[in-house]
PyMOL commands that place a pseudoatom at each C-alpha (Angstrom):
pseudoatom trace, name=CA, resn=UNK, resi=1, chain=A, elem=C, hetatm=0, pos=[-17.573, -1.847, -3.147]
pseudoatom trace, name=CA, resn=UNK, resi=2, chain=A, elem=C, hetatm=0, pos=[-19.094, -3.482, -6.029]
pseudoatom trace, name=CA, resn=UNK, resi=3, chain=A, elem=C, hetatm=0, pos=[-16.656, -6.035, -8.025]
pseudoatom trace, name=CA, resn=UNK, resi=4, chain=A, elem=C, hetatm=0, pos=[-16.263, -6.205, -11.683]
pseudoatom trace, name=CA, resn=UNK, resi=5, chain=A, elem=C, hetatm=0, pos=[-14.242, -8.212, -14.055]
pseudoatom trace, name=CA, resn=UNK, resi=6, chain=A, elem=C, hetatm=0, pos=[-12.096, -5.701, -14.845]
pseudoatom trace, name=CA, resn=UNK, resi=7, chain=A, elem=C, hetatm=0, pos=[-11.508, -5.107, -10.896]
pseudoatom trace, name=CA, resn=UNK, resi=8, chain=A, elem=C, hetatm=0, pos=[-11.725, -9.327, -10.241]
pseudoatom trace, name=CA, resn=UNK, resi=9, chain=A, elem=C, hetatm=0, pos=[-8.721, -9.363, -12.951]
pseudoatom trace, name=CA, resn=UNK, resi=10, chain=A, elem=C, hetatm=0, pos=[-6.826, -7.177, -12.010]
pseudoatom trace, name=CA, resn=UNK, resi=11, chain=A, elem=C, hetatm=0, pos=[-6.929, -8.227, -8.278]
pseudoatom trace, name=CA, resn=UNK, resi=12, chain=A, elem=C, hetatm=0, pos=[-6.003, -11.740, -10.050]
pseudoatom trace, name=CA, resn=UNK, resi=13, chain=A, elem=C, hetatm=0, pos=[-3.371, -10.478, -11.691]
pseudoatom trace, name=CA, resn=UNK, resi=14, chain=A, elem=C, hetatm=0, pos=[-1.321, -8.411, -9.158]
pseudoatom trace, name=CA, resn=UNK, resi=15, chain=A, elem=C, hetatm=0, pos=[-1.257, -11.159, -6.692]
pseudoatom trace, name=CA, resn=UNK, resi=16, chain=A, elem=C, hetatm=0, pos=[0.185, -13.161, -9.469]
pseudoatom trace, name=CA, resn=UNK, resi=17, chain=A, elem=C, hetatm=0, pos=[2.524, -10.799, -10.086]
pseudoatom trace, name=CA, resn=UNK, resi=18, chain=A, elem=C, hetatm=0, pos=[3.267, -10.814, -6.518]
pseudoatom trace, name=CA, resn=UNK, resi=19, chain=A, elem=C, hetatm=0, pos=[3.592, -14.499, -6.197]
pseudoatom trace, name=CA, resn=UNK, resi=20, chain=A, elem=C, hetatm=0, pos=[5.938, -14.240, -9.072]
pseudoatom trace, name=CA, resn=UNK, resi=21, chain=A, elem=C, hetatm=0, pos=[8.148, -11.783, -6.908]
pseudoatom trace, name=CA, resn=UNK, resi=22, chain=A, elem=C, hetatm=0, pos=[7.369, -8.756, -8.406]
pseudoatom trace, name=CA, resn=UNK, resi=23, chain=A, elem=C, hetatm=0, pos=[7.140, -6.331, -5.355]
pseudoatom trace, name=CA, resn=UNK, resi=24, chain=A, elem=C, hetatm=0, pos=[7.947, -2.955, -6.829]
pseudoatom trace, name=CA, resn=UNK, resi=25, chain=A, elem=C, hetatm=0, pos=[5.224, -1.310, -8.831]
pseudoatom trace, name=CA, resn=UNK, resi=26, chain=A, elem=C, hetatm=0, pos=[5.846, 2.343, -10.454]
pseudoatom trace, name=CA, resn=UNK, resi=27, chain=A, elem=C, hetatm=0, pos=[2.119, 3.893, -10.846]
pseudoatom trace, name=CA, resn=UNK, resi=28, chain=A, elem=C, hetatm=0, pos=[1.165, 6.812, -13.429]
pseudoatom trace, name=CA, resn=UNK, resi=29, chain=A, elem=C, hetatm=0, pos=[-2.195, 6.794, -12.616]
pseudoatom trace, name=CA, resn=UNK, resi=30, chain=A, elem=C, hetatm=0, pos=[-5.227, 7.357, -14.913]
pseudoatom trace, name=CA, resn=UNK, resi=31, chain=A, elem=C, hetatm=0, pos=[-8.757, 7.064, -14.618]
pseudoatom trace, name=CA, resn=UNK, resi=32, chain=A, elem=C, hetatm=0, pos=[-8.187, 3.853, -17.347]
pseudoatom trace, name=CA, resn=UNK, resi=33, chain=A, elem=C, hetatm=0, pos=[-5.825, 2.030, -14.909]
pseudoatom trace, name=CA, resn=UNK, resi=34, chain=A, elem=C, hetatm=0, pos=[-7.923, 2.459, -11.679]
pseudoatom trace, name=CA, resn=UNK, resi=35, chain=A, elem=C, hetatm=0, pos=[-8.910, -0.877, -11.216]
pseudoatom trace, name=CA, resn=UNK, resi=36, chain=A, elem=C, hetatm=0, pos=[-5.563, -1.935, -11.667]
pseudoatom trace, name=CA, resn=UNK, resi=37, chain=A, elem=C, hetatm=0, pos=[-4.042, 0.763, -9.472]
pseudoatom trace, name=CA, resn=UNK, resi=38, chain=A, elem=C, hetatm=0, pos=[-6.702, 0.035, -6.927]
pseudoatom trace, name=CA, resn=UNK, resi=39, chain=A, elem=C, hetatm=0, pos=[-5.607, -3.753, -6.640]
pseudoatom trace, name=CA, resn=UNK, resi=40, chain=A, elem=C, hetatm=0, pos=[-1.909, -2.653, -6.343]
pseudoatom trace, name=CA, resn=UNK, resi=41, chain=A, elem=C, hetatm=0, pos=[-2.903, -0.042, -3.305]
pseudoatom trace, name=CA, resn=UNK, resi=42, chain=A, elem=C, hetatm=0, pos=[-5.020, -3.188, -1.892]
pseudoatom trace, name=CA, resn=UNK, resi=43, chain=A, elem=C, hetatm=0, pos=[-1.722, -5.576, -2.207]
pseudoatom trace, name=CA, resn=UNK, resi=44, chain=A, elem=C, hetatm=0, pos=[0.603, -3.307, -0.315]
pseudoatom trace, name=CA, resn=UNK, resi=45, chain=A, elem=C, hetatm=0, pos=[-1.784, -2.703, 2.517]
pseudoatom trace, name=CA, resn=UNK, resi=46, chain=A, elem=C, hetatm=0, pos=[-2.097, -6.846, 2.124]
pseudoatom trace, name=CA, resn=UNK, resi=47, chain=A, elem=C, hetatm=0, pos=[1.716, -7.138, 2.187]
pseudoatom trace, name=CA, resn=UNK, resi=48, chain=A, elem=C, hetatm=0, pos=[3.314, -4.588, 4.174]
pseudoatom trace, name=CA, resn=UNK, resi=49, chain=A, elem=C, hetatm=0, pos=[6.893, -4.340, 4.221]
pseudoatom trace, name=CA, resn=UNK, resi=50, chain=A, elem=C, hetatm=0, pos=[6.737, -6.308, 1.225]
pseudoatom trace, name=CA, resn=UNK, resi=51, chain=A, elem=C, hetatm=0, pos=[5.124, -4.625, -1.964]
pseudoatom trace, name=CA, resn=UNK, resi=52, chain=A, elem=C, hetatm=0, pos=[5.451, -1.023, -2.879]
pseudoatom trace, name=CA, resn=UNK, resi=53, chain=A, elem=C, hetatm=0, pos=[3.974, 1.036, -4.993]
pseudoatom trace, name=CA, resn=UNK, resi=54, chain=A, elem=C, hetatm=0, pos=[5.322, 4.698, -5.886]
pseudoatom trace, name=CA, resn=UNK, resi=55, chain=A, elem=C, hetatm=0, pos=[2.894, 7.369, -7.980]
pseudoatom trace, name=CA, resn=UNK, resi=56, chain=A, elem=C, hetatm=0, pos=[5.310, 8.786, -10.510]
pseudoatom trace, name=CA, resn=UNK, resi=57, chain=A, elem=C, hetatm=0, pos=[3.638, 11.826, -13.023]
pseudoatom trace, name=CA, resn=UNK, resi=58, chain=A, elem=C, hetatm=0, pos=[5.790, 11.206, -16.065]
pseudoatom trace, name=CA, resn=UNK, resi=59, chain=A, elem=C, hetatm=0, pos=[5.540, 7.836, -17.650]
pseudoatom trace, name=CA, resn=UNK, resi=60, chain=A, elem=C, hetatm=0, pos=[9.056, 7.751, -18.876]
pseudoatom trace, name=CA, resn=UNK, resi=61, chain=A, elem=C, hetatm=0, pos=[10.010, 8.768, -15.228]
pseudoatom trace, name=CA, resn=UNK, resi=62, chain=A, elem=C, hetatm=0, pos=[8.457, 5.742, -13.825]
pseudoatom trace, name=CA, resn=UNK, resi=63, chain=A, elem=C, hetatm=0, pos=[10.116, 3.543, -16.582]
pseudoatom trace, name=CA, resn=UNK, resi=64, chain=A, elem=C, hetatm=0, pos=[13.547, 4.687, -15.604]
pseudoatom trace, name=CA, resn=UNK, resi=65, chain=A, elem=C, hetatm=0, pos=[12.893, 4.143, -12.053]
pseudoatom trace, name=CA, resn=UNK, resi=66, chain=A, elem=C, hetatm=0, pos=[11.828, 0.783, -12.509]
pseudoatom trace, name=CA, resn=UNK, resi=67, chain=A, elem=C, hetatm=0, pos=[14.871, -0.075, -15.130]
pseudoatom trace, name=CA, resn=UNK, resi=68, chain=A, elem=C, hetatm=0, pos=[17.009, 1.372, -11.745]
pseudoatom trace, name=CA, resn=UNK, resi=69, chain=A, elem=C, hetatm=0, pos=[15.288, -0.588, -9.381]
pseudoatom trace, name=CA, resn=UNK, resi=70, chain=A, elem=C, hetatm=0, pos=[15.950, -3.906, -11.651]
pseudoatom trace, name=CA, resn=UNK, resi=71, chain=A, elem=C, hetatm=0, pos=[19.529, -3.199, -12.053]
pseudoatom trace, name=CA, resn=UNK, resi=72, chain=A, elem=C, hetatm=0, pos=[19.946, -2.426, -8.836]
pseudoatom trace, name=CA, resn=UNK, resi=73, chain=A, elem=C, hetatm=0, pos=[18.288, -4.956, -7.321]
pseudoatom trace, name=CA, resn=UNK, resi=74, chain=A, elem=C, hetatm=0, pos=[18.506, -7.687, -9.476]
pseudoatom trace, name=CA, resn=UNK, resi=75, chain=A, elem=C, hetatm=0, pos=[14.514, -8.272, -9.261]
pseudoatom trace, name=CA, resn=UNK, resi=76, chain=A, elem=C, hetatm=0, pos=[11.635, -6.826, -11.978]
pseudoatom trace, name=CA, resn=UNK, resi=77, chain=A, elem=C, hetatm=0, pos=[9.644, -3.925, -11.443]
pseudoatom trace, name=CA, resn=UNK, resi=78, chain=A, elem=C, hetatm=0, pos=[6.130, -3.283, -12.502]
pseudoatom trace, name=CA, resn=UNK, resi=79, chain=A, elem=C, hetatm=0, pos=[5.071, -0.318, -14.198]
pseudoatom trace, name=CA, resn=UNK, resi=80, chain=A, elem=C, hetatm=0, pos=[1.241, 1.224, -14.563]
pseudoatom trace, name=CA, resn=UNK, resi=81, chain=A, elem=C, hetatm=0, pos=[0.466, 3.394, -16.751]
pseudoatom trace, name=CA, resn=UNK, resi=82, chain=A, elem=C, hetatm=0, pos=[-2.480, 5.156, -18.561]
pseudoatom trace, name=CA, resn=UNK, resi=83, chain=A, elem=C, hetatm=0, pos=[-3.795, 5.140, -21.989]
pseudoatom trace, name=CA, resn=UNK, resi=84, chain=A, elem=C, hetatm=0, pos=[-3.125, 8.816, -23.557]
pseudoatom trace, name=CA, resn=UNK, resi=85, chain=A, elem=C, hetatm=0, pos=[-1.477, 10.040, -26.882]
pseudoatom trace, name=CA, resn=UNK, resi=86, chain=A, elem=C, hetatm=0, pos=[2.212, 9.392, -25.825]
pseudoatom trace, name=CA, resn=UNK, resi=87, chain=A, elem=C, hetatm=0, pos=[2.444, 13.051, -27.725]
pseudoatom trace, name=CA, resn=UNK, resi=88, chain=A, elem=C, hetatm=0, pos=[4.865, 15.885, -26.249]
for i in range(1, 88): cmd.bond("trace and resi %d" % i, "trace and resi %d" % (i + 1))
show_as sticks, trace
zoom trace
């Protein structure tokens, strides 16, 4: 595929997130975040066993799992999301 900047920075910044030990990612995914969702998909296939990413629908969902995982597990947890109007 063609890169981009907004796919080269986003590759750039998941593996630093990675390096950083962030491992967990919770995705809502959009067509706004698919570069960034893209690079997370490409870092778990990179780092099996290791990173994981898990497509959640609801936006506050995923932010709940990922304040679970943290207290859980002591370690952060990324969370994706799209842009939209936040509106119920």
């Amino acid at each position: 595929g063609r890169s981009t900047p907004n796919v080269a920075w986003s590759t750039a910044f998941v593996e630093e997130l990675v390096r950083c030990g962030v491992t967990q990612f919770y995705v809502c995914p959009g067509s706004r975040s698919t570069p960034l969702t893209a690079a997370i998909f490409k870092s778990t296939r990179s780092n099996v066993g290791v990173v994981r990413a898990i497509s959640v629908h609801d936006e506050r969902g995923a932010g709940f799992r990922a304040v679970g995982y943290a207290r859980r597990t002591g370690r952060p947890a990324a969370v994706v999301t799209s842009s939209g109007t936040a509106v119920e």
